[in-house]
C-alpha positions in Angstrom: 0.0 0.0 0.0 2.8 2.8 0.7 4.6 1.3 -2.5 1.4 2.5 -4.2 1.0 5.8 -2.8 -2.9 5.2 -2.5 -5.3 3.6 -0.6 -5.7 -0.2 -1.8 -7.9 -2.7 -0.2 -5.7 -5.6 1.7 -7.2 -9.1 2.2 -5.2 -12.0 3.4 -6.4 -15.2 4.8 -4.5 -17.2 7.4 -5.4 -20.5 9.7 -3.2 -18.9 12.3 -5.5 -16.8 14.7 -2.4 -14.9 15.9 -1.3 -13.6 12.6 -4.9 -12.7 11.9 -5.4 -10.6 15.0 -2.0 -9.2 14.1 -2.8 -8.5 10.4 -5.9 -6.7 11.3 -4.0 -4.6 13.5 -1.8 -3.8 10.6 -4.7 -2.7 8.7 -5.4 -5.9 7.1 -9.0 -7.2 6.0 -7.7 -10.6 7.2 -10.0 -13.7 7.7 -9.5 -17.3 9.5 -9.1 -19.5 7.0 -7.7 -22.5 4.8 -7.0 -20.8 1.6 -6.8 -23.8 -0.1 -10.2 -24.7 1.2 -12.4 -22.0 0.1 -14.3 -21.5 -2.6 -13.1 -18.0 -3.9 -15.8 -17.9 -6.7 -14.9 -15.8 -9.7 -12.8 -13.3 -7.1 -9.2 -11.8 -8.6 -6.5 -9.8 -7.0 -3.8 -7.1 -8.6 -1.2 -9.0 -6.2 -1.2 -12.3 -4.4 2.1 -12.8 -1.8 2.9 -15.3 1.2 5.0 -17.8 2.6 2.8 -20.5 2.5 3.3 -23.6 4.8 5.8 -26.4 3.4 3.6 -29.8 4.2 5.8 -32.8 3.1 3.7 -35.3 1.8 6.1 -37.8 2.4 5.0 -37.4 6.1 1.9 -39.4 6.5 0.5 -36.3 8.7 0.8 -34.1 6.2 -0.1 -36.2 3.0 -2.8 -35.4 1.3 -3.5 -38.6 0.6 -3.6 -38.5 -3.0 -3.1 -36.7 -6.6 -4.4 -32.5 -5.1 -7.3 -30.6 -6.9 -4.8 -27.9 -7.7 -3.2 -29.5 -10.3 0.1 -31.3 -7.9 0.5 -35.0 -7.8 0.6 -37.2 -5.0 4.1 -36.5 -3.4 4.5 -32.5 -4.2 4.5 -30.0 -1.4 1.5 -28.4 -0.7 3.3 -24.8 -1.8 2.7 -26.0 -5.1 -0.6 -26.1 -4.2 -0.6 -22.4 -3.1 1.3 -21.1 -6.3 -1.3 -22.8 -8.7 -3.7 -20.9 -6.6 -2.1 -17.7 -6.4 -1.7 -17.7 -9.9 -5.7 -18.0 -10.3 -6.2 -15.6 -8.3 -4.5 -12.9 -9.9 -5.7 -10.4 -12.2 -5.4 -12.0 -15.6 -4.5 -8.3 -17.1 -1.6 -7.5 -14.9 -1.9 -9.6 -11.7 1.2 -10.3 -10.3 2.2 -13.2 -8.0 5.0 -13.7 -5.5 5.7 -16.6 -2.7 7.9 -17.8 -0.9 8.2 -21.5 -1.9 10.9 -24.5 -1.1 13.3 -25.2 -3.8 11.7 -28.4 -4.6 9.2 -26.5 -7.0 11.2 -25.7 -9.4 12.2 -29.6 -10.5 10.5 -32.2 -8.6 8.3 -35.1 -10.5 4.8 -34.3 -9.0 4.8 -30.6 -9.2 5.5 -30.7 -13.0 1.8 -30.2 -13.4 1.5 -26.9 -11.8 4.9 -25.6 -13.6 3.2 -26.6 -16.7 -0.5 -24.7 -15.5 1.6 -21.9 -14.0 3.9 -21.6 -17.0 0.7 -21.3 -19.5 -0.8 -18.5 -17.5 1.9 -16.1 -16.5 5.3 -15.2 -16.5 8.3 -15.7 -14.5 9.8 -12.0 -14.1 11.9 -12.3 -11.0 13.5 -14.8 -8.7 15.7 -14.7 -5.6 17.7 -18.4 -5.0 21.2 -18.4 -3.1 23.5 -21.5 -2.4 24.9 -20.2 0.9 22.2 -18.0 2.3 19.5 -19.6 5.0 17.6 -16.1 5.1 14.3 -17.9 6.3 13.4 -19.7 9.1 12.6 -23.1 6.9 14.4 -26.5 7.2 14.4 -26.6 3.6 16.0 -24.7 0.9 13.7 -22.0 -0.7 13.6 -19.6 -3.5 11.4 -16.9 -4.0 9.4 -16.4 -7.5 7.6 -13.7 -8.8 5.3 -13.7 -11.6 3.2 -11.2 -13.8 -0.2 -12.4 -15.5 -1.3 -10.8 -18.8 -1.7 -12.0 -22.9 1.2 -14.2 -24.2 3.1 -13.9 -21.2 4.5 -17.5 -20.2 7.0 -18.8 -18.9 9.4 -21.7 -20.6 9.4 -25.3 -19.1 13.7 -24.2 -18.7 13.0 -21.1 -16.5 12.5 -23.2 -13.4 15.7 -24.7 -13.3 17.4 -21.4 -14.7 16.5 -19.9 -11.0 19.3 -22.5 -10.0 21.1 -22.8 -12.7 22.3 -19.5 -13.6 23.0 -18.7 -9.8 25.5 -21.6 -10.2 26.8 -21.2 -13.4 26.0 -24.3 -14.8 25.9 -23.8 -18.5 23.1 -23.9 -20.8 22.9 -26.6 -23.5 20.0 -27.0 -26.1 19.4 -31.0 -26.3 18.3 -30.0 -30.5 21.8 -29.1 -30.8 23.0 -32.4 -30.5 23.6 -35.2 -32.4 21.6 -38.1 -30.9 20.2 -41.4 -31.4 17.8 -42.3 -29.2 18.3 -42.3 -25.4 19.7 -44.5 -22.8 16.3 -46.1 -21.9 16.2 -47.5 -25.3 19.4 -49.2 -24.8 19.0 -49.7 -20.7 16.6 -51.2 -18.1 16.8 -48.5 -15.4 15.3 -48.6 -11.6 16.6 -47.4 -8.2 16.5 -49.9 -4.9 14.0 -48.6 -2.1 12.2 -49.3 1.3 12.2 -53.1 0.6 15.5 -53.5 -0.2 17.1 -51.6 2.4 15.5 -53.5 5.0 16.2 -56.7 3.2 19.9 -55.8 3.6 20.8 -54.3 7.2 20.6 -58.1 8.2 22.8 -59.6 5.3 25.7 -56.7 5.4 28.9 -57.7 6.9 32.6 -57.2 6.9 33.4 -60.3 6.8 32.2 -63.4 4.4 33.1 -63.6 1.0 29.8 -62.6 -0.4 29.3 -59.4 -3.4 30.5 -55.9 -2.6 27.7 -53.6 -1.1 28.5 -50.4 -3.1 26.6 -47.3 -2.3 26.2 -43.7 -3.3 29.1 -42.4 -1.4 31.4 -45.3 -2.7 30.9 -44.1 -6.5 32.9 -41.4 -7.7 33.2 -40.5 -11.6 34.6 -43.8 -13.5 35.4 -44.7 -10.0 34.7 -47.3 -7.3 35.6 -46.6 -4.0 34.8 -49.8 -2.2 37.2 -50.8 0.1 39.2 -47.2 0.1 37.0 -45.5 2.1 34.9 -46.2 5.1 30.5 -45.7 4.5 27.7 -46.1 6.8 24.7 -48.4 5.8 22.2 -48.7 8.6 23.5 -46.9 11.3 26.7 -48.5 11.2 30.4 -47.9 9.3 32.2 -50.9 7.5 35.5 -50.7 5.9 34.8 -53.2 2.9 30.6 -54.0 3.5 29.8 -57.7 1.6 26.4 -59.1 1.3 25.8 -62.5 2.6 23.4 -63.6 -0.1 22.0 -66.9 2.0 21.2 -64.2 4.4 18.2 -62.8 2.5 14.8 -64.3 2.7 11.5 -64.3 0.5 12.0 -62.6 -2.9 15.4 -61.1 -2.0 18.0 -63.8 -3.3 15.9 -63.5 -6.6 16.8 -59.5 -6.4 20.3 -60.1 -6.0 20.5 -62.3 -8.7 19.2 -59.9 -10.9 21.5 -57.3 -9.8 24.9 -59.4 -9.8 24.8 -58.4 -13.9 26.6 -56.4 -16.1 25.6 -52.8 -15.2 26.2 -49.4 -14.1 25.8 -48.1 -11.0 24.8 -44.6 -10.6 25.3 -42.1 -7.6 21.7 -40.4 -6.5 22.6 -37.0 -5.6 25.5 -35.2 -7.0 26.9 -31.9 -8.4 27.5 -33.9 -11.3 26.6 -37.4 -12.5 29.0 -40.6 -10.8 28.0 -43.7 -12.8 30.7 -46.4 -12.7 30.6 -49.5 -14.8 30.8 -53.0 -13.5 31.0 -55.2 -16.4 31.8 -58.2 -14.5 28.1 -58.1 -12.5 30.4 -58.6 -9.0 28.3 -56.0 -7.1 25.1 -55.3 -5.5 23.7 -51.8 -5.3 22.8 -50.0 -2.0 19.7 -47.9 -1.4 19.1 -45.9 -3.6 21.4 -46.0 -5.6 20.8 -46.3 -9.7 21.2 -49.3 -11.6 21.5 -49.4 -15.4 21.6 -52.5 -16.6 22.6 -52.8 -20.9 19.5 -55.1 -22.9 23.2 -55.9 -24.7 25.6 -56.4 -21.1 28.7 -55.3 -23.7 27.1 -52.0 -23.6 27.9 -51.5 -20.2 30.9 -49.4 -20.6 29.2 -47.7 -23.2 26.5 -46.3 -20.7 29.4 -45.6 -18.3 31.2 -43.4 -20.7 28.2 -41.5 -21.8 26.8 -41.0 -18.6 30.4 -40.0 -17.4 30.5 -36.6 -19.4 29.2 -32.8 -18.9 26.8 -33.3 -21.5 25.2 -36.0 -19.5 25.5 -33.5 -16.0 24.6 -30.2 -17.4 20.8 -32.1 -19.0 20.6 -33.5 -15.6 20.5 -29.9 -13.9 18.3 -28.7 -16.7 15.7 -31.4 -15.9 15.8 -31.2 -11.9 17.4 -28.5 -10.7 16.3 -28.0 -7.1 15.6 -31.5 -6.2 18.8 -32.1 -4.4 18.8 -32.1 -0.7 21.6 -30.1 -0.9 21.7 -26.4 -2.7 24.3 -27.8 -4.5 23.8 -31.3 -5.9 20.7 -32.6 -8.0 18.3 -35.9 -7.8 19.5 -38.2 -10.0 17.0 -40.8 -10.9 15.8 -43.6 -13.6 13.6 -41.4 -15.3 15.7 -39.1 -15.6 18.6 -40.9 -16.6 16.6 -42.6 -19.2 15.1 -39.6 -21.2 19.1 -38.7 -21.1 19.7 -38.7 -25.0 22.5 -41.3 -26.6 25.0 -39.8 -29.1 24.7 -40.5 -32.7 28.6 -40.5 -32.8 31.3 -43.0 -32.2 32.2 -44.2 -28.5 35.3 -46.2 -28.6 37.5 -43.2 -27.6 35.3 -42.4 -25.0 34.8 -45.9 -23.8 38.9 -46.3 -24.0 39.0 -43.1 -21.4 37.0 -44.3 -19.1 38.3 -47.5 -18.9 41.5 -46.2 -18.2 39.8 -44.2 -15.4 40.7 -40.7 -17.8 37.1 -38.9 -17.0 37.9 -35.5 -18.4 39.3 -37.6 -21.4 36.3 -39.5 -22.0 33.9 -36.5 -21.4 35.5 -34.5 -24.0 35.5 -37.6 -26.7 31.6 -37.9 -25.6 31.3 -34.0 -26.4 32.2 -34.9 -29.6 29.7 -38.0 -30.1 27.6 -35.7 -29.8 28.4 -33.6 -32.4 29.7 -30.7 -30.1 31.8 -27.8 -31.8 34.9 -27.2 -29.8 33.7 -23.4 -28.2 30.3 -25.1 -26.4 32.6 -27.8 -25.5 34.9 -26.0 -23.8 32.5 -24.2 -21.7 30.9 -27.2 -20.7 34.1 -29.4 -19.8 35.5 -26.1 -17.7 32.2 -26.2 -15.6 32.5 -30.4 -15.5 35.9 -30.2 -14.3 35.1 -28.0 -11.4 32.1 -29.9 -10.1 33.7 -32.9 -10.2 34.6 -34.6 -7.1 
């Protein structure tokens, strides 16, 4: 209102009562009540803000139970459900929108439909997103987006994870630019262990016995397995070189290890930039939740390592999920994801050759050029690659 220089009616709606009685103090019109809940008719405003609540729903008092009628899936955060709303609410000829939101927004799975609904209607015109600064009293990461409604204003499925990407410098790559053919789920069976599987293992883990290598996400490094190097913890407890006592697993479990003791890949779940490291020989099982990527063709699995093992591979990765790491400065790496990941049309044997040899920067510079890469875009990339890298 003093912004405006004139008098302007305020509404806001909270279920807190103390922040009502406050607001109205302030000169608020403010109201008790679940925003989300009401029926607000055919009512607009020329500016929706707030901080809405954060309400996991991977917390089973939180969840909502099921896909929400804002337009979120299942598992995203209920401030997806507030933007989507927001976003209705403002003026279509002008409105403007800005919240506070977790960083999750901008690239998990389930609140792809509301980007997409909130993308259509209005435009992203400002954001604030920092690595190192906590300035809120969350116990998440958040961002803060601000967006302007009015015709042909949109916003671009790549703006999202530009709120991230450009604070981070993580350089911008067009996946038309490339020379592809196809993608590593046509070539790959791709899945990730969970629940089940962890509890299947705490039993059967062991630093003694003779049985496979447990390898999890803090034992894969780029081209690298660091099983029996460096120390990891895997149910509460730290083992020097963890094995798997296979007769130690019950019901459908020896079945699952058999599957997994394959020629794959094995692929780190949150990272700066993708660790994927082949094990052609099938010797080791896969903690939770770690990536597998097992070859339809098991000769293929150094192929998948090398392509995976590149800043091509890294840089699409943060395009697609920016945000989603638990950390300001890693990404979720998952199946999905690495399956839409697109598969050079170009030759591989170079590349293969480096990573073999355990040359990463060798092999992500021959993938570059699988892919069709002109030297300039390359460099760029493989100086940003060779930074993140652990």
């Amino acid at each position: 209102a003093e912004r405006l220089g004139q008098p302007c009616e305020l509404v806001g709606y909270d279920v807190d009562p103390d922040a009502v009685v406050a607001a109205r103090a302030a000169g608020v019109d403010a109201r008790l009540a679940d925003a989300l809940g009401r029926d607000w008719g055919d009512e607009t405003f020329d500016v929706v803000v707030g901080n809405p609540p954060f309400l996991s729903q991977m917390a089973a008092a939180t969840s909502r139970g099921g896909s929400s009628p804002h337009g979120g899936g299942p598992y995203a955060d209920a401030a997806a459900e507030f933007l989507a709303l927001a976003v209705r609410l403002a003026r279509p000829d002008g409105g403007v929108v800005a919240l506070v939101l977790p960083q999750s927004i901008l690239g998990s799975r389930d609140a792809g439909p509301v980007r997409d609904a909130v993308g259509a209607a209005a435009e992203l015109v400002w954001s604030w997103w920092r690595p190192d600064q906590r300035l809120f009293d969350a116990a998440v990461n958040v961002c803060v987006l601000a967006f302007a409604r009015g015709p042909g204003r949109t916003t671009s499925p790549s703006a999202w994870a530009e709120v991230v990407t450009g604070e981070l410098g993580v350089p911008t790559l067009d996946p038309a630019g490339l020379d592809t053919d196809g993608t590593v789920g046509d070539r790959a069976e791709l899945n990730a262990n969970f629940r089940d599987e962890y509890y299947a293992l705490v039993g059967a883990v062991s630093d003694a016995g003779t049985g496979p290598p447990l390898v999890t996400s803090g034992l894969i490094d780029p081209a690298v397995c660091r099983w029996g190097e460096r120390p990891v913890r895997f149910a509460k407890h730290e083992y020097a070189a963890p094995r798997v006592d296979i007769a130690r697993l019950s019901g459908r479990f020896p079945a699952w290890a058999a599957r997994k003791l394959v020629p794959k890949v094995l692929v780190a779940n949150q990272t700066r930039v993708i660790e994927a490291v082949a094990d052609p020989d099938g010797a080791w099982l896969p903690g939770v939740p770690v990536n597998t990527v097992t070859p339809h063709d098991p000769a293929d699995a150094w192929s998948v390592a090398a392509v995976l093992t590149s800043p091509v591979a890294s840089v699409l990765a943060w395009q697609a999920a920016a945000g989603t790491g638990l950390s300001t400065r890693s990404v979720r790496i998952g199946p999905a994801l690495l399956a839409g990941l697109p598969w050079p049309a170009g030759p591989l044997d170079a590349a293969v050759v480096a990573v073999r040899a355990g040359d990463v920067g060798a092999c992500g510079r021959e993938v570059c050029a699988a892919y069709g890469l002109d030297p300039v875009p390359t460099t760029a990339l493989t100086a940003w690659w060779d930074a993140a890298r652990p």
